[in-house]
N, CA, C and O atoms as CSV, one atom per row, in Angstrom:
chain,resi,resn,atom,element,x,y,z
A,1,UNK,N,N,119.903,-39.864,18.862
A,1,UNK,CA,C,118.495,-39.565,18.934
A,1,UNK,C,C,118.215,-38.817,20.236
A,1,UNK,O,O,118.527,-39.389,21.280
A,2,UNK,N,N,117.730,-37.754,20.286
A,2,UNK,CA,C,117.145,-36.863,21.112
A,2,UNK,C,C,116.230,-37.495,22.382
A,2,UNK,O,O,115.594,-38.433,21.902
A,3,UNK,N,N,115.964,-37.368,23.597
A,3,UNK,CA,C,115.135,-37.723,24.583
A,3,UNK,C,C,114.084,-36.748,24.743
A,3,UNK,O,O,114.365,-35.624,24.328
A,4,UNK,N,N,112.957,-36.910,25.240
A,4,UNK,CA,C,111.800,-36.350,25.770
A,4,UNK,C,C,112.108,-36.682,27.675
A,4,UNK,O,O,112.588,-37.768,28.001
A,5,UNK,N,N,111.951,-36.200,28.162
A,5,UNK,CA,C,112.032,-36.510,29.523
A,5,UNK,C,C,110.991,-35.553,30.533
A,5,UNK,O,O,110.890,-34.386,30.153
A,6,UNK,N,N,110.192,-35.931,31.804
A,6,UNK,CA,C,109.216,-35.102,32.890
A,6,UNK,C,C,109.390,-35.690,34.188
A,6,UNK,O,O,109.283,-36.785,34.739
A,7,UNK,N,N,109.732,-34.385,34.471
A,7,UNK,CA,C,109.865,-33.957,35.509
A,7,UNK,C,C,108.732,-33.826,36.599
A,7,UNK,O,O,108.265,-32.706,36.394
A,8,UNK,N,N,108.028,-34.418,37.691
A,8,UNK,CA,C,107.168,-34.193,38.470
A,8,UNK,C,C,106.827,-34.901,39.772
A,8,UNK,O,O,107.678,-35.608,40.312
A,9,UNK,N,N,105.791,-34.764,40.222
A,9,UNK,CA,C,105.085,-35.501,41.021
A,9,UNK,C,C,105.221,-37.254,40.655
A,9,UNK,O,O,105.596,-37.625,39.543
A,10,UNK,N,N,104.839,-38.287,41.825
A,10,UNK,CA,C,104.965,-39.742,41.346
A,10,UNK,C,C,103.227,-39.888,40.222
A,10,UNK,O,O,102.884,-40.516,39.220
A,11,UNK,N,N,102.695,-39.063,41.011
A,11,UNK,CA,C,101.226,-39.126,40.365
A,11,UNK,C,C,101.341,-38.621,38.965
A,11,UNK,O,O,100.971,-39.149,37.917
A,12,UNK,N,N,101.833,-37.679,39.142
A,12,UNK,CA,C,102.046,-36.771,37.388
A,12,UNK,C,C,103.242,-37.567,36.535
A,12,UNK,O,O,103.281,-37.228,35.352
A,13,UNK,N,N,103.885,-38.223,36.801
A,13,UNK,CA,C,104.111,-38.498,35.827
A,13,UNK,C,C,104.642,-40.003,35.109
A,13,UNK,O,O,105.437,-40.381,34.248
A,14,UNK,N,N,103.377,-40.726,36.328
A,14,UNK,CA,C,102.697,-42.363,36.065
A,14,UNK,C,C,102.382,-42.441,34.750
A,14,UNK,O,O,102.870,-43.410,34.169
A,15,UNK,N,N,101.387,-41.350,33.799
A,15,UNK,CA,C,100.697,-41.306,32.669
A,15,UNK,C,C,101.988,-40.897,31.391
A,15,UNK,O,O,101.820,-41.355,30.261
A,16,UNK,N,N,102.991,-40.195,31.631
A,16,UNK,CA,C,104.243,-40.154,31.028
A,16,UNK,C,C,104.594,-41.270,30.548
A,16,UNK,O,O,104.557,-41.876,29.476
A,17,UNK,N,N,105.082,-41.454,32.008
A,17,UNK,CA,C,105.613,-43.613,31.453
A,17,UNK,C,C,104.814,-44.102,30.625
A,17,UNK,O,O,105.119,-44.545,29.517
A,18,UNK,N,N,103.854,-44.061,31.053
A,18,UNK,CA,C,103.031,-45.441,29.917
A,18,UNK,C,C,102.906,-45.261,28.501
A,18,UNK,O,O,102.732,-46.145,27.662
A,19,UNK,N,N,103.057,-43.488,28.242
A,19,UNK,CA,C,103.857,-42.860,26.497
A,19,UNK,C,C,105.470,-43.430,26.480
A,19,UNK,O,O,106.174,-43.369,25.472
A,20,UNK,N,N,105.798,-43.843,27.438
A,20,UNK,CA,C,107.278,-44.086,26.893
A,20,UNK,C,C,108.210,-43.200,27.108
A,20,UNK,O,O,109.219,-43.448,26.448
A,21,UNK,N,N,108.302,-42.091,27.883
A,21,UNK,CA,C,108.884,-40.528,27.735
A,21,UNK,C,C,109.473,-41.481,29.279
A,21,UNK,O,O,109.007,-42.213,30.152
A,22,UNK,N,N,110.683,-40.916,28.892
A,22,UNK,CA,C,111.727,-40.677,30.229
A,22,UNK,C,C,111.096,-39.957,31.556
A,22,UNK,O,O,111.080,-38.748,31.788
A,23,UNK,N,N,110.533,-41.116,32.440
A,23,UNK,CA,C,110.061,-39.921,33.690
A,23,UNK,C,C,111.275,-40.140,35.241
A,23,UNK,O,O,111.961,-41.111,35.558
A,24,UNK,N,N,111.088,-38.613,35.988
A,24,UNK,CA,C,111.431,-38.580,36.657
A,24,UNK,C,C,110.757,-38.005,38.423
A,24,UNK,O,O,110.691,-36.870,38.895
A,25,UNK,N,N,110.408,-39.170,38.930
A,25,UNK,CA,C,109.585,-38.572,40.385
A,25,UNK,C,C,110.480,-37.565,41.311
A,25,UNK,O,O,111.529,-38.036,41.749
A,26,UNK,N,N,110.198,-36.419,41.592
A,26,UNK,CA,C,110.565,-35.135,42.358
A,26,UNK,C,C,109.492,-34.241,43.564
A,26,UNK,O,O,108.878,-33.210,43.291
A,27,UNK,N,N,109.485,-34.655,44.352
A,27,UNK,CA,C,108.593,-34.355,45.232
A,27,UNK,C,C,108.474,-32.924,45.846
A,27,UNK,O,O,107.526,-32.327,46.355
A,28,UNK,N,N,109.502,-32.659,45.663
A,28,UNK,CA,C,110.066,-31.293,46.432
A,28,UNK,C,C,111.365,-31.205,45.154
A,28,UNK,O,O,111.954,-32.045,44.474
A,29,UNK,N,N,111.424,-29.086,45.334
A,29,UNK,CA,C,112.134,-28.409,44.679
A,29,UNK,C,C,113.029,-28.627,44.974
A,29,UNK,O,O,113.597,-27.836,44.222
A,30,UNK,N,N,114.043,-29.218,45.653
A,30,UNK,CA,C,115.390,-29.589,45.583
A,30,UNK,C,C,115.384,-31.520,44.915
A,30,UNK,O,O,116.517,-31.794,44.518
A,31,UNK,N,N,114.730,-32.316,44.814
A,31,UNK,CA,C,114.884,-33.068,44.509
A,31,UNK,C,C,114.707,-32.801,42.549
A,31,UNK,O,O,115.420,-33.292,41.673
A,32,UNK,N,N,113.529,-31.882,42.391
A,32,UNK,CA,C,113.457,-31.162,40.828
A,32,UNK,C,C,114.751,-30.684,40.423
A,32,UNK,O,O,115.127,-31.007,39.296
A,33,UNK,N,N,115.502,-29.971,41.141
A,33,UNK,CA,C,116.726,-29.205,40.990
A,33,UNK,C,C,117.771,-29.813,40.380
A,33,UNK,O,O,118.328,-29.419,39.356
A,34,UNK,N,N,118.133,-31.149,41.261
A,34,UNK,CA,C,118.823,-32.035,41.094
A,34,UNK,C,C,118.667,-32.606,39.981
A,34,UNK,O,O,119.534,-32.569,39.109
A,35,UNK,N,N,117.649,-33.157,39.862
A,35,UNK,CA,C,117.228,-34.119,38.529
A,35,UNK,C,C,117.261,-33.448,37.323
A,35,UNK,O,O,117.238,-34.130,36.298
A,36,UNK,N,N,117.308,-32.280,37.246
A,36,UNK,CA,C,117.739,-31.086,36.230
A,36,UNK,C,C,118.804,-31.298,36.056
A,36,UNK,O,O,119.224,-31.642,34.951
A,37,UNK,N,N,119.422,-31.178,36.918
A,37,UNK,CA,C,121.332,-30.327,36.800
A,37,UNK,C,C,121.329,-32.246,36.286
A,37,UNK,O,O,121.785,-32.365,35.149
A,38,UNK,N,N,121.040,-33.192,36.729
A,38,UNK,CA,C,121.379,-34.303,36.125
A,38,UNK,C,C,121.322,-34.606,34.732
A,38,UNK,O,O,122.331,-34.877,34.081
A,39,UNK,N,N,120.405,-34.576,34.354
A,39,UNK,CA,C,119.629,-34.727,33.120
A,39,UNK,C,C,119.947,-33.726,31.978
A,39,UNK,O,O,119.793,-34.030,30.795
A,40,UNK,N,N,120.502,-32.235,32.492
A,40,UNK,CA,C,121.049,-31.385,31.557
A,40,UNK,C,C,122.663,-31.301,31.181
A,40,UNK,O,O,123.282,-30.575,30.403
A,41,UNK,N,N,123.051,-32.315,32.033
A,41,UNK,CA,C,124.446,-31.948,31.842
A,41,UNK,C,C,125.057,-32.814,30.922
A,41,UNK,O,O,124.574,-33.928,30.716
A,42,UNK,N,N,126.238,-32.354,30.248
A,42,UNK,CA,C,126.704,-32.123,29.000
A,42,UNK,C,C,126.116,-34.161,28.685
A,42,UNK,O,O,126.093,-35.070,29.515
A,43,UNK,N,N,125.840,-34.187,27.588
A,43,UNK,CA,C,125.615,-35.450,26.947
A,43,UNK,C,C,124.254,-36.011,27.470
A,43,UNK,O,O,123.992,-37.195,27.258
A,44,UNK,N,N,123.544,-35.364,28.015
A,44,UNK,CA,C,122.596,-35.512,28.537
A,44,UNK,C,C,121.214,-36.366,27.173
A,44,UNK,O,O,120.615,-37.441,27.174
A,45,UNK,N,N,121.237,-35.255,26.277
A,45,UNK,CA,C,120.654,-36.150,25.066
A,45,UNK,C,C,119.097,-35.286,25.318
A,45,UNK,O,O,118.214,-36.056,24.941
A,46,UNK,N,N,118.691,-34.414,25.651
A,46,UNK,CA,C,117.412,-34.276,25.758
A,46,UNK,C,C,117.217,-33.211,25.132
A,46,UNK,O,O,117.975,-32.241,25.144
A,47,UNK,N,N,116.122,-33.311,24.500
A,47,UNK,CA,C,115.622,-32.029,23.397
A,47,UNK,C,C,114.818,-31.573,24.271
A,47,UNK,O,O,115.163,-30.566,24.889
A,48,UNK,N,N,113.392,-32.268,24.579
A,48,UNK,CA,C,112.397,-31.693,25.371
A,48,UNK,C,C,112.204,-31.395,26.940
A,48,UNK,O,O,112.336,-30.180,26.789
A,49,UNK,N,N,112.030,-31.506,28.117
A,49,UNK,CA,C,111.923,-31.439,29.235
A,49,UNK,C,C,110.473,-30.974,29.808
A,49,UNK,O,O,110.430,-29.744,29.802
A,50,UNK,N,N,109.420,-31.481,30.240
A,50,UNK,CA,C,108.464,-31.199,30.900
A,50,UNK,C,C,108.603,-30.850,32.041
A,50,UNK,O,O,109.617,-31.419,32.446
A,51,UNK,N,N,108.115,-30.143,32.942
A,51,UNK,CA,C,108.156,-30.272,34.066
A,51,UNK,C,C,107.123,-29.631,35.114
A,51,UNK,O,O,106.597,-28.551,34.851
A,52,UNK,N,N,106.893,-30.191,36.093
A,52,UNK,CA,C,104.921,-29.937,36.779
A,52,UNK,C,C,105.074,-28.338,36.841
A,52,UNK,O,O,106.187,-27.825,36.962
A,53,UNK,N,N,103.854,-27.554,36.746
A,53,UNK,CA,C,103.550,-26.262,37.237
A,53,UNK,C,C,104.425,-25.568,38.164
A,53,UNK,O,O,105.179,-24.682,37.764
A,54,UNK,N,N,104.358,-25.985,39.595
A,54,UNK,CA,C,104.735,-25.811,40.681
A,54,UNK,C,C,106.308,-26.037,40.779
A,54,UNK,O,O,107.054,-25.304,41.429
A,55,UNK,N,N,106.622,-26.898,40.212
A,55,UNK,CA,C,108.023,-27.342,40.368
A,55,UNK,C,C,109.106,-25.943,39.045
A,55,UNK,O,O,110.122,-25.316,39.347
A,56,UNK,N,N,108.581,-25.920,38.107
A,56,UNK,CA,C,108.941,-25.145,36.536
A,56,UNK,C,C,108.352,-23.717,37.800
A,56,UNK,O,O,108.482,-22.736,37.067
A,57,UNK,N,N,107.934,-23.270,38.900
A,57,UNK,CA,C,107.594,-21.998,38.879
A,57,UNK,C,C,108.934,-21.828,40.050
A,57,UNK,O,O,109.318,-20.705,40.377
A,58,UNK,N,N,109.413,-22.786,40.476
A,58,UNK,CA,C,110.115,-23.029,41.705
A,58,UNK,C,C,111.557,-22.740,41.438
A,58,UNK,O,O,112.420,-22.328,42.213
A,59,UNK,N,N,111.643,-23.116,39.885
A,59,UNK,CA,C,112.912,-23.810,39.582
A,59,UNK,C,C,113.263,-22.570,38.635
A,59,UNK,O,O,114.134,-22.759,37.786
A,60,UNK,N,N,112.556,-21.117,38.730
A,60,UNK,CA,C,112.684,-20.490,37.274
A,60,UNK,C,C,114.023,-20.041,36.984
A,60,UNK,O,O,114.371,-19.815,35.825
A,61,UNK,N,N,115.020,-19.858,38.261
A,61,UNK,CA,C,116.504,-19.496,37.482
A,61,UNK,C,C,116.955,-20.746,37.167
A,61,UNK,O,O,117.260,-21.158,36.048
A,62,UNK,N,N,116.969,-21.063,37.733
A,62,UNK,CA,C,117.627,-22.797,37.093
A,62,UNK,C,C,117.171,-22.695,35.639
A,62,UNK,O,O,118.090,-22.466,34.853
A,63,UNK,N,N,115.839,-22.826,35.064
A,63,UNK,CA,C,115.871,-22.960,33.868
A,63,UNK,C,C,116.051,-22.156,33.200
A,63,UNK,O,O,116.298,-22.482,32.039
A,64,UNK,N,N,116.025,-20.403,33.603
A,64,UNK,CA,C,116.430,-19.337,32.740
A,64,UNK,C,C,117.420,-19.511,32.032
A,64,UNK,O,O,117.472,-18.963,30.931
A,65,UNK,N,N,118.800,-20.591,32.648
A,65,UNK,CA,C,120.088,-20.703,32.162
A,65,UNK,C,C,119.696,-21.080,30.758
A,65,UNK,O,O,120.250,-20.565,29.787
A,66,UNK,N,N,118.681,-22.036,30.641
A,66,UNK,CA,C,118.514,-22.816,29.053
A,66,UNK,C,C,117.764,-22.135,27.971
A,66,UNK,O,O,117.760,-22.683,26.869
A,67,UNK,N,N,116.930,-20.669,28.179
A,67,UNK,CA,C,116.504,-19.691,27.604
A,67,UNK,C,C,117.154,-19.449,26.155
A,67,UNK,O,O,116.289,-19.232,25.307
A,68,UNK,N,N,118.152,-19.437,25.787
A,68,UNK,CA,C,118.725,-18.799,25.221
A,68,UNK,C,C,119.441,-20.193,23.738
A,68,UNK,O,O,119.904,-19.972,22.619
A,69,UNK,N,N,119.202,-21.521,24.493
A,69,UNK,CA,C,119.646,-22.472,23.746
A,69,UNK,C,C,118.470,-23.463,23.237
A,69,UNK,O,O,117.281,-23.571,23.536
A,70,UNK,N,N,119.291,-24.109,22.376
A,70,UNK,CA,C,118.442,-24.592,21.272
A,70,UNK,C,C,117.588,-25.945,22.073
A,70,UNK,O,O,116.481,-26.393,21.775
A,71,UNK,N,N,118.571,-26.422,23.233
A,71,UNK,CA,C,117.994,-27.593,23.262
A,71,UNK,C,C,118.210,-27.779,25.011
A,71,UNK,O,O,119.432,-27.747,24.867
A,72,UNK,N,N,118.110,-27.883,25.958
A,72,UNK,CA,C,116.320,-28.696,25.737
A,72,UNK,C,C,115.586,-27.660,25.879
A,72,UNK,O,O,116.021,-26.565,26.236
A,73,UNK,N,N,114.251,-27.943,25.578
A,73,UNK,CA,C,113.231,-26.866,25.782
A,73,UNK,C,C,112.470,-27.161,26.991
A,73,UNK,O,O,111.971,-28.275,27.149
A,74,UNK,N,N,112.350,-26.224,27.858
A,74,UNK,CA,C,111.962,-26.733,29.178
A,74,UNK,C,C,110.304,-26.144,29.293
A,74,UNK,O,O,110.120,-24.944,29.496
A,75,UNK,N,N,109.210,-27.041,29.152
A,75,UNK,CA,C,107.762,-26.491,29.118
A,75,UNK,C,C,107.245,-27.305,30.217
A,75,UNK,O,O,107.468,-28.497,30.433
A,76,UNK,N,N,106.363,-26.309,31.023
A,76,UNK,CA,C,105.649,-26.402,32.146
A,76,UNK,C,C,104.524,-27.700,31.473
A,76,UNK,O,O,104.205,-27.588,30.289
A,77,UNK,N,N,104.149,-28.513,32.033
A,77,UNK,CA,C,102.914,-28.988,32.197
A,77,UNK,C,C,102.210,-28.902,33.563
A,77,UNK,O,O,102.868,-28.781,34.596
A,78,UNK,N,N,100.692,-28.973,33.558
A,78,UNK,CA,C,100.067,-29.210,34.278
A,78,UNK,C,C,99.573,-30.223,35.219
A,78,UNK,O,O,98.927,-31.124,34.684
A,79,UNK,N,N,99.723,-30.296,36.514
A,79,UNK,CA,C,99.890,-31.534,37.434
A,79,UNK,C,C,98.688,-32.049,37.272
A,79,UNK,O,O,97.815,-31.637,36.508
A,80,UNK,N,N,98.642,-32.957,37.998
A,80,UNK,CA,C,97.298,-33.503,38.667
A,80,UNK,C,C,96.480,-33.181,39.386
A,80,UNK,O,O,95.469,-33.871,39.515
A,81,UNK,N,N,96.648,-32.137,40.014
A,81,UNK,CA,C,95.589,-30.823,40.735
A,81,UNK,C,C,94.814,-29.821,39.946
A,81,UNK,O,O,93.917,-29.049,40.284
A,82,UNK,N,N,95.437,-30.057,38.729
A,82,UNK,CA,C,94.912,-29.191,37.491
A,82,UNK,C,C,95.791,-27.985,37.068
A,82,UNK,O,O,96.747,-28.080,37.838
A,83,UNK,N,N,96.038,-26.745,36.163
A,83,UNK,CA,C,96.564,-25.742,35.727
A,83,UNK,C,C,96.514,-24.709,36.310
A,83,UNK,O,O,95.522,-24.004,36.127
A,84,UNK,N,N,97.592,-24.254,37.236
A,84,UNK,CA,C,97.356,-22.946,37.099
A,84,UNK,C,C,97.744,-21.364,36.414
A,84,UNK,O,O,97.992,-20.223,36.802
A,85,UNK,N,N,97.557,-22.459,34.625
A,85,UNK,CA,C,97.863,-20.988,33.924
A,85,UNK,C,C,99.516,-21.165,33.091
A,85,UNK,O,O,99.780,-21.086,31.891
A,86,UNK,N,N,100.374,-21.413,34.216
A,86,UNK,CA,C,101.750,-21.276,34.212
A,86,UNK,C,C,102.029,-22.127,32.787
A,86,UNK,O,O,103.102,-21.706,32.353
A,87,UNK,N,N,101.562,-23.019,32.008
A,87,UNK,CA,C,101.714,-24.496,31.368
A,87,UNK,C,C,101.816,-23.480,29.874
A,87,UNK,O,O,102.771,-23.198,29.152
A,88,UNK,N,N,100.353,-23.111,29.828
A,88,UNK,CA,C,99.746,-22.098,28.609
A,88,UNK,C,C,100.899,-21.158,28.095
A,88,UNK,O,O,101.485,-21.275,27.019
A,89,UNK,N,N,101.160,-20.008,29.258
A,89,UNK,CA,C,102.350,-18.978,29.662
A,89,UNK,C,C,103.527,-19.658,29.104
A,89,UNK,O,O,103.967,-19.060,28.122
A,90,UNK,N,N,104.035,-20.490,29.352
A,90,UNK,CA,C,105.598,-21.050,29.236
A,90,UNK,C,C,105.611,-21.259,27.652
A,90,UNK,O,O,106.486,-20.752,26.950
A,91,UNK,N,N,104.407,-22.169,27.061
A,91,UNK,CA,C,103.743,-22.737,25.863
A,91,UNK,C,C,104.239,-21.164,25.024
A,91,UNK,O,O,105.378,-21.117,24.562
A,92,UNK,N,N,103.431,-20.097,24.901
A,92,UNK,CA,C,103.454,-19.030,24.718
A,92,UNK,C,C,105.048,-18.236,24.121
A,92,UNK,O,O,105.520,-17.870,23.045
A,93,UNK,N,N,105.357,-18.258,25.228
A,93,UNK,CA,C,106.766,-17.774,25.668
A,93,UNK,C,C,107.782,-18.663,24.343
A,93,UNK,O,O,108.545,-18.121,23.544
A,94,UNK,N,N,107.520,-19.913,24.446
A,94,UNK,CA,C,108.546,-21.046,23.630
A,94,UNK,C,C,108.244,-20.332,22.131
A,94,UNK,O,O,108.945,-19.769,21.290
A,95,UNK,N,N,106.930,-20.639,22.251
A,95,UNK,CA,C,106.659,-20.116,20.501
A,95,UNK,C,C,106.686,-18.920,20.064
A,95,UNK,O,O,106.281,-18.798,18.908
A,96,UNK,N,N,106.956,-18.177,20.483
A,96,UNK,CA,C,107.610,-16.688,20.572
A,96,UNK,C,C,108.673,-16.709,20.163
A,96,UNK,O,O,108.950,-16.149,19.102
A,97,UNK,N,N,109.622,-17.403,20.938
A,97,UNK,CA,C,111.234,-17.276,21.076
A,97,UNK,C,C,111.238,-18.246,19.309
A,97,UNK,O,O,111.688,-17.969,18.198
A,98,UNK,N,N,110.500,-19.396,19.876
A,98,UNK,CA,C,110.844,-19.817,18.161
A,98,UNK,C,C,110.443,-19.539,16.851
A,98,UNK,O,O,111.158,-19.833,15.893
A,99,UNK,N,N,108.735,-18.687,16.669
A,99,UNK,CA,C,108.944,-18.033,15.201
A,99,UNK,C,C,108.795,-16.540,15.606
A,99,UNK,O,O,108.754,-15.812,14.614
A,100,UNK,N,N,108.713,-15.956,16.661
A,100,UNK,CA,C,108.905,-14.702,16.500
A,100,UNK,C,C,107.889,-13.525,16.275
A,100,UNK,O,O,107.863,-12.390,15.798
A,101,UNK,N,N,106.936,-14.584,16.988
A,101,UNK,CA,C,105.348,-14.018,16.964
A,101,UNK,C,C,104.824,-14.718,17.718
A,101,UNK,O,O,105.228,-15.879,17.761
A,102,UNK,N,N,103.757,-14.318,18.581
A,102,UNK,CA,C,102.295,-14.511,19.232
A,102,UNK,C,C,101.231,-15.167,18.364
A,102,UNK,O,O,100.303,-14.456,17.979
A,103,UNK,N,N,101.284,-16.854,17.909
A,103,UNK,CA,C,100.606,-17.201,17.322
A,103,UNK,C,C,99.088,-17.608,17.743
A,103,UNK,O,O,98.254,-17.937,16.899
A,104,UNK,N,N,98.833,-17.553,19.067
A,104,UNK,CA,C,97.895,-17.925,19.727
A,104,UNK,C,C,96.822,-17.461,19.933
A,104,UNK,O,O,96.024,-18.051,20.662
């Protein structure tokens, strides 16, 4: 069975946990980095991957590597400071790559 897992702030992703989704606190872009390369590597089990605005804008070669594969799908959410934009964009981008149109 596949994992859901997020990536963020301790604040952002308090409300995760309490859905049950695999969270992970990252305060700074090298602690995000890490918890990536952890969580993606081989047997890892994760389909989905969230991860805060700021951190998903920080981290973009790191996740470019997973562009191209089926699994996990790595989508921005929006922190607790609110959106800037980036969440929508990524959203966009996924559903593109998967039917092959701008459904939005």
């Amino acid at each position: 069975m596949y994992k859901i897992g997020v990536i963020g702030s301790s604040d952002t992703v308090l409300g995760f946990r309490a859905l049950g989704l695999n969270t992970f606190a990252a305060d700074t872009e090298d602690e995000a980095r890490r918890t990536l390369r952890e969580i993606t590597a081989e047997g890892g089990g994760y389909a989905i991957i969230y991860i805060e605005e700021h951190l998903h804008t920080a981290l973009a070669k790191d996740i470019a590597e997973f562009a191209d594969k089926i699994t996990p799908a790595i989508i921005a959410v929006p922190g607790r400071g609110g959106s800037t934009g980036k969440s929508l964009r990524s959203l966009e981008d996924a559903v593109l790559r998967a039917v092959g149109s701008n459904i939005f």
